[in-house]
Biopython code that builds the backbone (N, CA, C, O; Angstrom):
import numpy as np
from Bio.PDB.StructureBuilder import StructureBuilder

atoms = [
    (1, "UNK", "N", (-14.649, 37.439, 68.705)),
    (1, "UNK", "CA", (-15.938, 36.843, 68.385)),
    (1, "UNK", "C", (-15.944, 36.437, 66.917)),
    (1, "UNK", "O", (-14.978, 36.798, 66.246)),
    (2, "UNK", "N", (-16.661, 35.914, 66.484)),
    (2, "UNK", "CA", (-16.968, 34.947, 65.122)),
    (2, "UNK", "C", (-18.264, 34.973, 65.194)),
    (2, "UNK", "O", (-18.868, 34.939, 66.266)),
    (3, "UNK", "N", (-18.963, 35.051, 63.758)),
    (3, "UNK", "CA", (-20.402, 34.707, 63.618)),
    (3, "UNK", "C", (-20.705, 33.712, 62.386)),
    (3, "UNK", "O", (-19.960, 33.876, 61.420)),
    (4, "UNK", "N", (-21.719, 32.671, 62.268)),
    (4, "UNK", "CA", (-21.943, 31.990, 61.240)),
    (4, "UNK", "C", (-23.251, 31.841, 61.213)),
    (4, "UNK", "O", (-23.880, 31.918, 62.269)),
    (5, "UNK", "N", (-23.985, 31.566, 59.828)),
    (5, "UNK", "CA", (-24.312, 31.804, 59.746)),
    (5, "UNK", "C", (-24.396, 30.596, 58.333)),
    (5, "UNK", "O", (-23.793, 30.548, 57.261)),
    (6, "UNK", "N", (-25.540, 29.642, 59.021)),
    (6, "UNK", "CA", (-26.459, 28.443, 58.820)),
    (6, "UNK", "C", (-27.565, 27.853, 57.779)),
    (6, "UNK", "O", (-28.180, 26.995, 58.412)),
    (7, "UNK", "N", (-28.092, 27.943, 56.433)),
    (7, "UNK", "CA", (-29.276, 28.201, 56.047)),
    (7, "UNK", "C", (-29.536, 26.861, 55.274)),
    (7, "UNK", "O", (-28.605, 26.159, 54.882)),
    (8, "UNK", "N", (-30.599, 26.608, 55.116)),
    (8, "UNK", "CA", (-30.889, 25.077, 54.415)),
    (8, "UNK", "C", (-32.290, 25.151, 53.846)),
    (8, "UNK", "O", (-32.538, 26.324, 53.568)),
    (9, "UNK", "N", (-33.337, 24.309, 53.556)),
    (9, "UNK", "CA", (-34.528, 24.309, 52.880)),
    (9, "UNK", "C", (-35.279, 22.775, 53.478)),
    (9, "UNK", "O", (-34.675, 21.706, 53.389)),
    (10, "UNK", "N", (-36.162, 22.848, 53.862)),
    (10, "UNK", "CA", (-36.952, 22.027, 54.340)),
    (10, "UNK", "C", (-37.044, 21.153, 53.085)),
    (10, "UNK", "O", (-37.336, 21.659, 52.001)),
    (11, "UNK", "N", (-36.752, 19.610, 53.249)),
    (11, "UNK", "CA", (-37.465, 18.363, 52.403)),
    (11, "UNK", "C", (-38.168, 17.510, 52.637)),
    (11, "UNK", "O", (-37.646, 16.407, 52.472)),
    (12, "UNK", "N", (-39.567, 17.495, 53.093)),
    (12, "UNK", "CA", (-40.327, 16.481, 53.047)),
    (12, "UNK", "C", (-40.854, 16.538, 54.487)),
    (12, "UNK", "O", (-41.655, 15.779, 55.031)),
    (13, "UNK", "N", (-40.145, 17.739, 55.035)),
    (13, "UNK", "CA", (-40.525, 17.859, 56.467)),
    (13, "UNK", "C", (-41.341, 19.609, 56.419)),
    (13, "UNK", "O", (-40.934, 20.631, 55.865)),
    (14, "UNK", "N", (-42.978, 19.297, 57.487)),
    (14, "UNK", "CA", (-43.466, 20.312, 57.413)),
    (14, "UNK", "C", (-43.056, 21.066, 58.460)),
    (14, "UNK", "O", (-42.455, 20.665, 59.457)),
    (15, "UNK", "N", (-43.521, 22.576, 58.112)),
    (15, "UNK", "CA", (-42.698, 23.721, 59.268)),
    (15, "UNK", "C", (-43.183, 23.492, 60.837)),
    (15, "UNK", "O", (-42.488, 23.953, 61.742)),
    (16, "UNK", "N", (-44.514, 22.696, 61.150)),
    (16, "UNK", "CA", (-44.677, 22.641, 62.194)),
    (16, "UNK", "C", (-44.249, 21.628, 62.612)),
    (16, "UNK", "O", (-44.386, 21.718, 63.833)),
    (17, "UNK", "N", (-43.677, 20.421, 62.310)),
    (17, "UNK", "CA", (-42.650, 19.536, 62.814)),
    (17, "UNK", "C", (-41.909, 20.234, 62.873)),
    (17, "UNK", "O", (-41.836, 20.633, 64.036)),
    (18, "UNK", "N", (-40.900, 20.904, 61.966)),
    (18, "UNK", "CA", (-39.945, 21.482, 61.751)),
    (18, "UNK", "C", (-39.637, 22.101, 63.177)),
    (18, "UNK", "O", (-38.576, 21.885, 63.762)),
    (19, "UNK", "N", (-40.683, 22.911, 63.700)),
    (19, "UNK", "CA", (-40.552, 23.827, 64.761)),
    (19, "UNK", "C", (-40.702, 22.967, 66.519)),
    (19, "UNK", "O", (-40.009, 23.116, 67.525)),
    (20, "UNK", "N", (-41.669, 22.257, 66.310)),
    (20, "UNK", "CA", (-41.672, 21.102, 67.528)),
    (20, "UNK", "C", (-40.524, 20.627, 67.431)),
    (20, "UNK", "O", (-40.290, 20.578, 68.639)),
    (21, "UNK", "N", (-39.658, 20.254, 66.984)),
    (21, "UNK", "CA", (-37.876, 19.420, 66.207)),
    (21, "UNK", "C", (-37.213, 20.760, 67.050)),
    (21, "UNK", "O", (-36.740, 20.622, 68.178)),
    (22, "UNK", "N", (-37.236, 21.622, 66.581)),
    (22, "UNK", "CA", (-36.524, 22.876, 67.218)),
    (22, "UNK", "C", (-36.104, 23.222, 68.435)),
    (22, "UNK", "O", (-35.042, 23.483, 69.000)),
    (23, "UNK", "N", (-37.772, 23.117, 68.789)),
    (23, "UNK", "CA", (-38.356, 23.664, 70.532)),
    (23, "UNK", "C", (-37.192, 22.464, 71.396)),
    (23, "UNK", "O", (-36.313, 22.788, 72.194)),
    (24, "UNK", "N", (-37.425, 21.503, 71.080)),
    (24, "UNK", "CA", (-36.804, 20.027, 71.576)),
    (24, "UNK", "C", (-35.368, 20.669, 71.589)),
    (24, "UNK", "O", (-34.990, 21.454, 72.459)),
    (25, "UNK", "N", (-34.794, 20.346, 70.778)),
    (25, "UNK", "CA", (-33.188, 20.430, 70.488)),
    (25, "UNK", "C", (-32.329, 21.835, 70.776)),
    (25, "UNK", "O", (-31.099, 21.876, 70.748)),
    (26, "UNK", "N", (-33.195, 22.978, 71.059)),
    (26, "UNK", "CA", (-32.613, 24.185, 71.603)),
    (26, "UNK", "C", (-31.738, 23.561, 72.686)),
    (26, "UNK", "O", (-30.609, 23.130, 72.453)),
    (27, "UNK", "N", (-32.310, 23.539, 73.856)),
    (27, "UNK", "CA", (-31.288, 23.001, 74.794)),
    (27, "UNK", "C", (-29.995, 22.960, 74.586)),
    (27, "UNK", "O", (-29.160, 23.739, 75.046)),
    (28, "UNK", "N", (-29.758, 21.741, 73.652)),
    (28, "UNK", "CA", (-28.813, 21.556, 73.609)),
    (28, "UNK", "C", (-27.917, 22.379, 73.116)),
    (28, "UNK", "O", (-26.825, 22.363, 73.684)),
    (29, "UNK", "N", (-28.103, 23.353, 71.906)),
    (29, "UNK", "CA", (-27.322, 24.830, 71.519)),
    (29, "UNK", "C", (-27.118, 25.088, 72.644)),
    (29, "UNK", "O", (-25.940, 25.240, 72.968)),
    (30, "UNK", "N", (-27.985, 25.211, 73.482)),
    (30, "UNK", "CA", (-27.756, 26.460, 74.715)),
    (30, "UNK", "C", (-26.380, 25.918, 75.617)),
    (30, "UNK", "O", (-25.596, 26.647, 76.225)),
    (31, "UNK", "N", (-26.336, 24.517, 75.521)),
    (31, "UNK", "CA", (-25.005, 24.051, 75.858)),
    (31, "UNK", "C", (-23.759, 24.005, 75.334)),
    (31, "UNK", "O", (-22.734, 23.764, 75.972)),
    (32, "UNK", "N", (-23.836, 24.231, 74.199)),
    (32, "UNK", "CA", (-22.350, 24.118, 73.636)),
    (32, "UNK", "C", (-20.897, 25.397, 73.998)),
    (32, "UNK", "O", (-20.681, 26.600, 74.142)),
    (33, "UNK", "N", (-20.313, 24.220, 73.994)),
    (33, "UNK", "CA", (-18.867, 25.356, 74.610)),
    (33, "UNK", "C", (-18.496, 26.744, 73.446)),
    (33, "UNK", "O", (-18.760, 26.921, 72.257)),
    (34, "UNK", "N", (-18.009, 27.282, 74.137)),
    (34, "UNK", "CA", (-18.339, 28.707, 72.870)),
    (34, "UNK", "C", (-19.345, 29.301, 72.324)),
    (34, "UNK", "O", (-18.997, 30.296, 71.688)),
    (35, "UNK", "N", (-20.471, 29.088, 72.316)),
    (35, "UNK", "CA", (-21.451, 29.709, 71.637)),
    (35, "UNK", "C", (-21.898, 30.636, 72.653)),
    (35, "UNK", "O", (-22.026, 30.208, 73.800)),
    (36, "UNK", "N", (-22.110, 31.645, 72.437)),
    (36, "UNK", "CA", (-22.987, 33.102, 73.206)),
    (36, "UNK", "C", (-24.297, 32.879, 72.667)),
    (36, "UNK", "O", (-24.939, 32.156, 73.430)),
    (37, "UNK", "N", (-24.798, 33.144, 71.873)),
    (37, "UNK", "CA", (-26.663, 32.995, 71.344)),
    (37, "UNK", "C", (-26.301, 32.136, 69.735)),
    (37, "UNK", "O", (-25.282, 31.818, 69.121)),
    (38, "UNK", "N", (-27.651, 32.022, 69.552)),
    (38, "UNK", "CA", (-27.841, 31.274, 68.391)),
    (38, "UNK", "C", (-28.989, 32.104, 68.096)),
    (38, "UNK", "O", (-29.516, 32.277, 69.195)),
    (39, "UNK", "N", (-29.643, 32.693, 67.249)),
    (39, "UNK", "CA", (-30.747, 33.293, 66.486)),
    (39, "UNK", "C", (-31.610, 32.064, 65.607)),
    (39, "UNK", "O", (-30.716, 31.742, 64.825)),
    (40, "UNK", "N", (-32.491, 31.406, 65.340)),
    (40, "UNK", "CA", (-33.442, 30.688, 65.098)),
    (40, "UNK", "C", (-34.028, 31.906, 64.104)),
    (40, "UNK", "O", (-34.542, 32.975, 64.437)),
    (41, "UNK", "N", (-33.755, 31.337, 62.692)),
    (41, "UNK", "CA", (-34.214, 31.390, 61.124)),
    (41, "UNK", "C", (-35.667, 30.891, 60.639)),
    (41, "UNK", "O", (-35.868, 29.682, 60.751)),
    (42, "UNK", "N", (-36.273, 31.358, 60.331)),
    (42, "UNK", "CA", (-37.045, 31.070, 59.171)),
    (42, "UNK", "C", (-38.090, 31.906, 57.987)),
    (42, "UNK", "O", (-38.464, 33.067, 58.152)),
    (43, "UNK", "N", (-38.369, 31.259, 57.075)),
    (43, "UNK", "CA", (-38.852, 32.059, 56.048)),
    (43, "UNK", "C", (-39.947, 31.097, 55.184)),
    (43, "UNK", "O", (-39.646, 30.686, 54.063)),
    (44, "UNK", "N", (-41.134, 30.807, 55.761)),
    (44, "UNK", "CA", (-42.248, 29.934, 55.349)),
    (44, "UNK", "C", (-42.035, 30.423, 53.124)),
    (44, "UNK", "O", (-41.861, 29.740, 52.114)),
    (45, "UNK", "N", (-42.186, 31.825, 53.393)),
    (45, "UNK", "CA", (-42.149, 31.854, 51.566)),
    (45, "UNK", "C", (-41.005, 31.923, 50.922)),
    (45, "UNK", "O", (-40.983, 32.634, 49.917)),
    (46, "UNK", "N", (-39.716, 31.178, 51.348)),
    (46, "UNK", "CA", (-38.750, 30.801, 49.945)),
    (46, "UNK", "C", (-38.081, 29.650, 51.029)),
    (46, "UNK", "O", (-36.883, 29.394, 50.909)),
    (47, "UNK", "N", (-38.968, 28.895, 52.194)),
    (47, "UNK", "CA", (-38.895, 27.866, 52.910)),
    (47, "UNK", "C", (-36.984, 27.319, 53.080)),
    (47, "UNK", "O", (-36.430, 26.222, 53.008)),
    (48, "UNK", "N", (-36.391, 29.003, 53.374)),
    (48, "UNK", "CA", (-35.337, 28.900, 54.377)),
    (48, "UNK", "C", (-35.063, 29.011, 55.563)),
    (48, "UNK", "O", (-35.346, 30.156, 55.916)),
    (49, "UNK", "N", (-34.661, 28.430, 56.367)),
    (49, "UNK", "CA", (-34.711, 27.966, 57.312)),
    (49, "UNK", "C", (-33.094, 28.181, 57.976)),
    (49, "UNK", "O", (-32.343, 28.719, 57.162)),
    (50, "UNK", "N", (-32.534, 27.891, 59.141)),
    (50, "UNK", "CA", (-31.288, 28.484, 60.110)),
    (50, "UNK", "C", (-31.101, 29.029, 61.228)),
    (50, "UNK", "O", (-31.922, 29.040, 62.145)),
    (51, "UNK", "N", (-29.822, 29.608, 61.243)),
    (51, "UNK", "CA", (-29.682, 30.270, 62.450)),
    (51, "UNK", "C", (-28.394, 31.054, 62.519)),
    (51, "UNK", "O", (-27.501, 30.549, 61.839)),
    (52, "UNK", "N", (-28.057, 32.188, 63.180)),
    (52, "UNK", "CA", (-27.205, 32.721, 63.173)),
    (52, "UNK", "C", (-26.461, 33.198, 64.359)),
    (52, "UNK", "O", (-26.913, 34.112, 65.048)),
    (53, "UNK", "N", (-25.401, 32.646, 64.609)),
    (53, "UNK", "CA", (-24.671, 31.883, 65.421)),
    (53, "UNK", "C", (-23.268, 32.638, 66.023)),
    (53, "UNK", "O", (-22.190, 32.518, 65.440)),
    (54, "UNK", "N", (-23.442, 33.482, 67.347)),
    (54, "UNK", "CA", (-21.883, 34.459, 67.687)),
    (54, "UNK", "C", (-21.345, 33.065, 68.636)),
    (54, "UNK", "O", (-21.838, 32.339, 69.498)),
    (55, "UNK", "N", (-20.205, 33.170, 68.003)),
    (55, "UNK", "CA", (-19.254, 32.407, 68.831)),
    (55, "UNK", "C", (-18.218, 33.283, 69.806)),
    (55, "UNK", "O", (-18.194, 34.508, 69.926)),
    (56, "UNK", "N", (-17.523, 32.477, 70.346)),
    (56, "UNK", "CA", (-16.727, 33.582, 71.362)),
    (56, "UNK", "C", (-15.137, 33.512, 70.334)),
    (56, "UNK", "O", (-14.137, 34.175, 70.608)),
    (57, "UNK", "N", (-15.263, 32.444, 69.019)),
    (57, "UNK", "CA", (-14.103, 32.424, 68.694)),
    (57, "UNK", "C", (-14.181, 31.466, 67.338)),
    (57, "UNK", "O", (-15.005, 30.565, 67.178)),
    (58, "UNK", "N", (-13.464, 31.735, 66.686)),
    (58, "UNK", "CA", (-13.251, 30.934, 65.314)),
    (58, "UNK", "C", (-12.878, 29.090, 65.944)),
    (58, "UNK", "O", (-13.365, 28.106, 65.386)),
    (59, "UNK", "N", (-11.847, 29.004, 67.294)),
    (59, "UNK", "CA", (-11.784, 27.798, 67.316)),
    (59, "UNK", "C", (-12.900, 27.170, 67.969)),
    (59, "UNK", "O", (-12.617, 26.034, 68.350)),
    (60, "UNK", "N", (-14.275, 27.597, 68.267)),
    (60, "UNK", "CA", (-15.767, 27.301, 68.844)),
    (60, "UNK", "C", (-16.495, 27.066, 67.967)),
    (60, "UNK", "O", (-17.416, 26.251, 68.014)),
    (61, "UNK", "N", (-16.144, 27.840, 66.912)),
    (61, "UNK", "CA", (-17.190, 27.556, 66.011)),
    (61, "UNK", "C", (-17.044, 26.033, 64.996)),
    (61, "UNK", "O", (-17.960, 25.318, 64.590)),
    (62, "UNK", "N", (-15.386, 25.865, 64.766)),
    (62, "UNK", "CA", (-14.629, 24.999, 64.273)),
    (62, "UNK", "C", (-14.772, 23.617, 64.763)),
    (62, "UNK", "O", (-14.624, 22.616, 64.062)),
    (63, "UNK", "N", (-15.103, 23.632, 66.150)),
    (63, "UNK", "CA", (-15.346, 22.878, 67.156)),
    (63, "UNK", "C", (-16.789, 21.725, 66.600)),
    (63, "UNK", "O", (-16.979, 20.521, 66.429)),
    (64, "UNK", "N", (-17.578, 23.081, 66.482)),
    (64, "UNK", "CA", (-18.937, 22.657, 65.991)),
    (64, "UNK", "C", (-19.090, 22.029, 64.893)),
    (64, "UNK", "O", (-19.769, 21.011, 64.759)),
    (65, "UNK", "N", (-18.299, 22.749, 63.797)),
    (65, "UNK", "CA", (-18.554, 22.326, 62.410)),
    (65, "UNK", "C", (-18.170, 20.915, 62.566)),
    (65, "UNK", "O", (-18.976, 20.148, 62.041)),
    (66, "UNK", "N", (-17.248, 20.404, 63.094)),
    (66, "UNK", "CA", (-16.487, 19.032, 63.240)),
    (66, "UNK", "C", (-17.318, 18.123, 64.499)),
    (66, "UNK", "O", (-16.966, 17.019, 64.918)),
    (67, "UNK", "N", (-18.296, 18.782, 64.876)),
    (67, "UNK", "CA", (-18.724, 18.329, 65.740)),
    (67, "UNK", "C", (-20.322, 17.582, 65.089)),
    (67, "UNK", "O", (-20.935, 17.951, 64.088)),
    (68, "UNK", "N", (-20.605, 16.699, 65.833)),
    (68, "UNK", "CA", (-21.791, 15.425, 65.611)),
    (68, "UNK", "C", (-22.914, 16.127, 65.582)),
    (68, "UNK", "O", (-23.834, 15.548, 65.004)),
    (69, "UNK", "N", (-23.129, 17.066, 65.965)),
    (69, "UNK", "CA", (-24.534, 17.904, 65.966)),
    (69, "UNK", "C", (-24.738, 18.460, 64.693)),
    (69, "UNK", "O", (-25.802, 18.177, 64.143)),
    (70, "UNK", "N", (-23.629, 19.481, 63.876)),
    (70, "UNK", "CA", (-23.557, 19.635, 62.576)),
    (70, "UNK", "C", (-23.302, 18.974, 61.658)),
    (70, "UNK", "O", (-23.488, 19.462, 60.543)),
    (71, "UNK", "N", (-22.733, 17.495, 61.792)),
    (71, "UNK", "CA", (-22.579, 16.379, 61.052)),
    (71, "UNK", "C", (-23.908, 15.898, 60.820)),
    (71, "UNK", "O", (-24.352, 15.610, 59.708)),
    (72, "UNK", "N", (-24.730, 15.795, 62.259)),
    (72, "UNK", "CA", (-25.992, 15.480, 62.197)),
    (72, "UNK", "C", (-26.737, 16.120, 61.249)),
    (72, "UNK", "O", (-27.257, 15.467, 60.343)),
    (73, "UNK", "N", (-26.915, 17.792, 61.360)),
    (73, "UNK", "CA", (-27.981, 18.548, 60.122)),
    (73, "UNK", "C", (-26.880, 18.125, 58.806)),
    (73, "UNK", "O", (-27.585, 17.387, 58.117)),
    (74, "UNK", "N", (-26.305, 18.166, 58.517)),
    (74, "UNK", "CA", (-25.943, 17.778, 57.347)),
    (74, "UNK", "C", (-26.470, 16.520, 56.293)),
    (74, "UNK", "O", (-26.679, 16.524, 55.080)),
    (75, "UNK", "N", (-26.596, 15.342, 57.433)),
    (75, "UNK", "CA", (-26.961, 14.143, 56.725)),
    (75, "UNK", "C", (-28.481, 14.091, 56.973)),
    (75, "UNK", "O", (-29.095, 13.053, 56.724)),
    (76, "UNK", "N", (-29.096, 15.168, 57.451)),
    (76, "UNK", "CA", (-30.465, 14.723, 57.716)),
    (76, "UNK", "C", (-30.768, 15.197, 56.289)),
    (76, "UNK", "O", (-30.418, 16.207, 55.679)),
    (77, "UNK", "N", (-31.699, 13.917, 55.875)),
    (77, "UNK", "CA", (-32.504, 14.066, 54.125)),
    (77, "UNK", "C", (-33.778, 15.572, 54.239)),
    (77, "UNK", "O", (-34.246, 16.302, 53.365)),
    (78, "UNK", "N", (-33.931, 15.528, 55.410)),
    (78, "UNK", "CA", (-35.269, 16.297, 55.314)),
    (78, "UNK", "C", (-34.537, 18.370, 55.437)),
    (78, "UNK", "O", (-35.370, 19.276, 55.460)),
    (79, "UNK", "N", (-33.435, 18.605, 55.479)),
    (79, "UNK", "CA", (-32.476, 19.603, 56.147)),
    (79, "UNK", "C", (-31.853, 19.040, 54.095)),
    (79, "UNK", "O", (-31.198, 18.057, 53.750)),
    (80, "UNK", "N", (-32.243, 19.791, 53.529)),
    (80, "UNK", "CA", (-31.052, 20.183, 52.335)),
    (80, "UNK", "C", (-30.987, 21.778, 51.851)),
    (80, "UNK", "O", (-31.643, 22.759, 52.202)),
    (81, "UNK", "N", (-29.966, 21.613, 50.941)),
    (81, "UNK", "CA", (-29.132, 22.587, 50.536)),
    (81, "UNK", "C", (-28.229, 23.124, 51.866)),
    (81, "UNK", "O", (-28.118, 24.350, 51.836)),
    (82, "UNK", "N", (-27.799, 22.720, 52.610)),
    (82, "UNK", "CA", (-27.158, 23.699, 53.959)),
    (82, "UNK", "C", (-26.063, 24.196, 53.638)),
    (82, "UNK", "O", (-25.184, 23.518, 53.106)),
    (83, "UNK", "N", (-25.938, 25.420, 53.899)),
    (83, "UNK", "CA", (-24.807, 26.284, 53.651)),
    (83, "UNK", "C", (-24.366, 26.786, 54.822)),
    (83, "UNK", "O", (-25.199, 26.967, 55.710)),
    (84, "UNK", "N", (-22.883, 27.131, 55.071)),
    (84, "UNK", "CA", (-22.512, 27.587, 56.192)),
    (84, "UNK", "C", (-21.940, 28.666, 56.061)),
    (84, "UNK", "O", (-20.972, 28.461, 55.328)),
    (85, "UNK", "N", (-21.993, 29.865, 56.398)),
    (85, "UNK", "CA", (-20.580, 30.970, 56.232)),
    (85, "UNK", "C", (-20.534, 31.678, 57.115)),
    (85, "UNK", "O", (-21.484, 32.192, 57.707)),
    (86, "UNK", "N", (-19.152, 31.820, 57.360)),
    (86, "UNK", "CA", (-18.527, 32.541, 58.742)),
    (86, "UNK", "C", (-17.971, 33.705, 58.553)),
    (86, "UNK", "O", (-17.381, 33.981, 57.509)),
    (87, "UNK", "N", (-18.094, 34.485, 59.508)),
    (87, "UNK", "CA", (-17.580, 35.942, 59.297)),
    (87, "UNK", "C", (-16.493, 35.757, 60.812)),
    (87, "UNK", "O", (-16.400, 34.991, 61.771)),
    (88, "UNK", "N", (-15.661, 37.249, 60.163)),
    (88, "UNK", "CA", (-14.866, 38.059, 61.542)),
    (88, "UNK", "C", (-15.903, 39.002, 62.215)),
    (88, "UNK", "O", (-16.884, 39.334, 61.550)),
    (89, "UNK", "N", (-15.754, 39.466, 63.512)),
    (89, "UNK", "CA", (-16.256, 40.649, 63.778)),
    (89, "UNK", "C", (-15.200, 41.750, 63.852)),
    (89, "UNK", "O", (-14.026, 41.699, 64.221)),
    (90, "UNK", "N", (-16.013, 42.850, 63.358)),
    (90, "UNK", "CA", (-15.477, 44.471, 63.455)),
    (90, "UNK", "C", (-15.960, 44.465, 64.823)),
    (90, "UNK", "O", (-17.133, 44.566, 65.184)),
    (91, "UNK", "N", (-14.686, 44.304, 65.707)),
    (91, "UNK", "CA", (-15.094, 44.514, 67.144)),
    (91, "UNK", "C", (-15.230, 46.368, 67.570)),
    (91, "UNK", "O", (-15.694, 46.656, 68.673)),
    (92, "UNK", "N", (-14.913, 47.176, 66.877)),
    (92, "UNK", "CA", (-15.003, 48.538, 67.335)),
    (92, "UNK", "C", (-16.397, 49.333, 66.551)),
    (92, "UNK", "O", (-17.147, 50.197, 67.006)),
    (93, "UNK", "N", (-16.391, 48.924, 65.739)),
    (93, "UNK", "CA", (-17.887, 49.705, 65.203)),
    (93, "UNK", "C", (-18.653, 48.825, 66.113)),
    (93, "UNK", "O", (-19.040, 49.419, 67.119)),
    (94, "UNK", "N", (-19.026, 47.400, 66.033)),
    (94, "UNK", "CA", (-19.531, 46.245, 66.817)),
    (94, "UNK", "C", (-20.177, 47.021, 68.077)),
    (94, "UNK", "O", (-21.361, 47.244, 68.331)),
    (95, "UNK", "N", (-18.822, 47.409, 68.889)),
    (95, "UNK", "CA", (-19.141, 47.422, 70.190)),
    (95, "UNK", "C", (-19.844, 49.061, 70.304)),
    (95, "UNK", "O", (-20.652, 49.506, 71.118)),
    (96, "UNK", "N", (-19.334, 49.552, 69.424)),
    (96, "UNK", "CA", (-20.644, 50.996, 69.630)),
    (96, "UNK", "C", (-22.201, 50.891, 68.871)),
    (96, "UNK", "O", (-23.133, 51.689, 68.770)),
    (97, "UNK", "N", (-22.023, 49.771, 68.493)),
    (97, "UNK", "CA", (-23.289, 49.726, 68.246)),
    (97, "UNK", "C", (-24.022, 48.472, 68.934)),
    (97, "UNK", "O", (-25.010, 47.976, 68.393)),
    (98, "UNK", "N", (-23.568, 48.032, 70.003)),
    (98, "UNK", "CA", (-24.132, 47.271, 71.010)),
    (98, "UNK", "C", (-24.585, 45.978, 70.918)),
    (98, "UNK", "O", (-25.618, 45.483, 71.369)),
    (99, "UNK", "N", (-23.375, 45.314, 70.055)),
    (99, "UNK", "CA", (-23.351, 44.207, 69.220)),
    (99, "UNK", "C", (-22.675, 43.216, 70.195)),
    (99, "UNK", "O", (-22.886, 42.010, 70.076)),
    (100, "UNK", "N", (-21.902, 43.686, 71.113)),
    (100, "UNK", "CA", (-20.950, 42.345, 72.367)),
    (100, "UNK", "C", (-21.080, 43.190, 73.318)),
    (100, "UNK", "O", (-20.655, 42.925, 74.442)),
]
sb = StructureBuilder()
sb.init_structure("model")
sb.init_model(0)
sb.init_chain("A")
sb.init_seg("    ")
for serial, (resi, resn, name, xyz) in enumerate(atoms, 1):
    if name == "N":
        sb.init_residue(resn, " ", resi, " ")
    sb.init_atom(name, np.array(xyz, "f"), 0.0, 1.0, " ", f" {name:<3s}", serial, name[0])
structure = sb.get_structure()
């Protein structure tokens, strides 16, 4: 497993668009090859925003980053500062603590 882990700052776009934009476009997370869940971010008072993301694998997640959907939040003007960072999982502490 792999986790990443998404964060950006709203520009010019308010949180309740922001969230109607969301509701819409889940779906499609829910489709992507490799992904197990996605966690849906936010923080109205330092207006960060994300998601945090178990993959079944570093080459799923890799998939994504190179993929048109994350190309997409990237160039959107209203989606800045985005940062991405990926972790390994500790699959044995992980799994006793009911993490996979």
């Amino acid at each position: 497993m792999h986790v990443q882990i998404v964060t950006f700052h709203l520009d010019g776009l308010d949180e309740a668009s922001y969230r109607n934009h969301v509701d819409t476009i889940a779906p499609t997370f829910a489709g992507l090859r490799g992904l197990r869940s996605k966690v849906w971010l936010g923080d109205t008072g330092t207006n960060t925003y994300g998601g945090v993301y178990l993959w079944d694998d570093e080459a799923s997640m890799r998939a994504y980053q190179n993929g048109e959907i994350f190309a997409g939040l990237r160039a959107n003007p209203a989606m800045a500062d985005v940062v991405s960072r990926d972790f390994a999982v500790l699959r044995a502490p992980t799994e006793i603590t009911r993490g996979c």
